[in-house]
N, C-alpha and C positions, 0 to 999 in steps of 0.2 A: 459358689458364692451367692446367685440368684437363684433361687428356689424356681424361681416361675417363667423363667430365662425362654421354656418352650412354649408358654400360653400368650408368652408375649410374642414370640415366634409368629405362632399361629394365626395370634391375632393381626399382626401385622402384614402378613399373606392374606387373610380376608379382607384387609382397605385396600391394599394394591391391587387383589383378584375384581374387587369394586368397580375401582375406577383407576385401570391405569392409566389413560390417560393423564391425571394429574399429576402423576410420580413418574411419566416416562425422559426426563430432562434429569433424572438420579439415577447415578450409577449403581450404587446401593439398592437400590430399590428393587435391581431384576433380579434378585436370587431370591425375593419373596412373591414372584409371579414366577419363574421357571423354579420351580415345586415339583415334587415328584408326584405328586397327585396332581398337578394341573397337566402336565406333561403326559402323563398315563391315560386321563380321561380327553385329552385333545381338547381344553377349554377356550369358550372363544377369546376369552381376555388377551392369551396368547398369539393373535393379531396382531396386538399392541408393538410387537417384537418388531415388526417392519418398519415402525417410526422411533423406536428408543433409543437413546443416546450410545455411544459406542463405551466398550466396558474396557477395562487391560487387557491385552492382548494374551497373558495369560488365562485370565477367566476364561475368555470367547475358546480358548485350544480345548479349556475341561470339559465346554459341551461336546465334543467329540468322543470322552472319554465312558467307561462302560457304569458310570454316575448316572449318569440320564438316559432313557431312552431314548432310542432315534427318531426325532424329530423334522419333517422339514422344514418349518419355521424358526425352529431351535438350530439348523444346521444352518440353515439361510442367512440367520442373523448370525451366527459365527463369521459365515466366510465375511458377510460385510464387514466385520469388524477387522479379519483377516487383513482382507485388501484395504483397508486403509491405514496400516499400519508402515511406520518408516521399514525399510528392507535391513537397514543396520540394526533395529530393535528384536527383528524375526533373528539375525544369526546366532544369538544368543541360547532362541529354543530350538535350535534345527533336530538334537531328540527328540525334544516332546513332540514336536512335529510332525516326526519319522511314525513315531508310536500311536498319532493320532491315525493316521491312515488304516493301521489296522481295523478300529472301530467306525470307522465313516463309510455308511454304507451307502450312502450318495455318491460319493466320489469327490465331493466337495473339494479337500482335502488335498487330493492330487491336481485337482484343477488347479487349487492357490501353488503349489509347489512348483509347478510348471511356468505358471505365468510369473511366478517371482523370480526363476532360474532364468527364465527369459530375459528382463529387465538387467540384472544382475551378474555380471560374471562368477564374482565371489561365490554369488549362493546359488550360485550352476554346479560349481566344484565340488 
């Protein structure tokens, strides 16, 4: 339907790679700074990640997934978003979860699992 749907793309990853600082308080905002070219090249914008606002807790699982390369900034601001997520809201992806562990080569991944099983009896079982 939009012809230019990717230069708009694009374009929009170039003002966020800019200055994210001013887009980090948009949710939105971080799939046009976690780029697979900014990601690949370790760009410094990607800092930004230690102060941006928390995403769904779905998104934050698909950084673990073989989409992105492994990052540890990109892993780091997963698990943050991870743990701060209600424990009622995680039982829901206890797959995608499971599945994430395979690609997390930090370990991240296992660490949230553990400390949430901890917390939780339910999602200990």
């Amino acid at each position: 339907r939009f012809r230019n749907a990717d230069v708009l793309k694009k374009f929009a990853s170039v003002l966020v790679t800019a200055d994210p600082f001013s887009v980090s308080n948009l949710k939105e905002a971080l799939l046009y700074l976690v780029t697979e070219k900014n990601v690949s090249e370790d760009s410094p914008s990607l800092t930004h990640l230690l102060c941006w606002c928390a995403v769904p807790f779905v998104l934050a699982l698909s950084f673990f997934s073989t989409r992105h390369h492994p990052h540890p900034l990109l892993s780091y601001y997963a698990q943050r978003v991870l743990k701060n997520c209600q424990l009622e809201e995680v039982l829901f992806y206890i797959p995608q979860l499971v599945q994430a562990v395979r690609y997390d080569t930090m370990g991240f991944v296992t660490e949230y699992i553990v400390s949430a099983a901890a917390k939780s009896q339910l999602l200990a079982h």
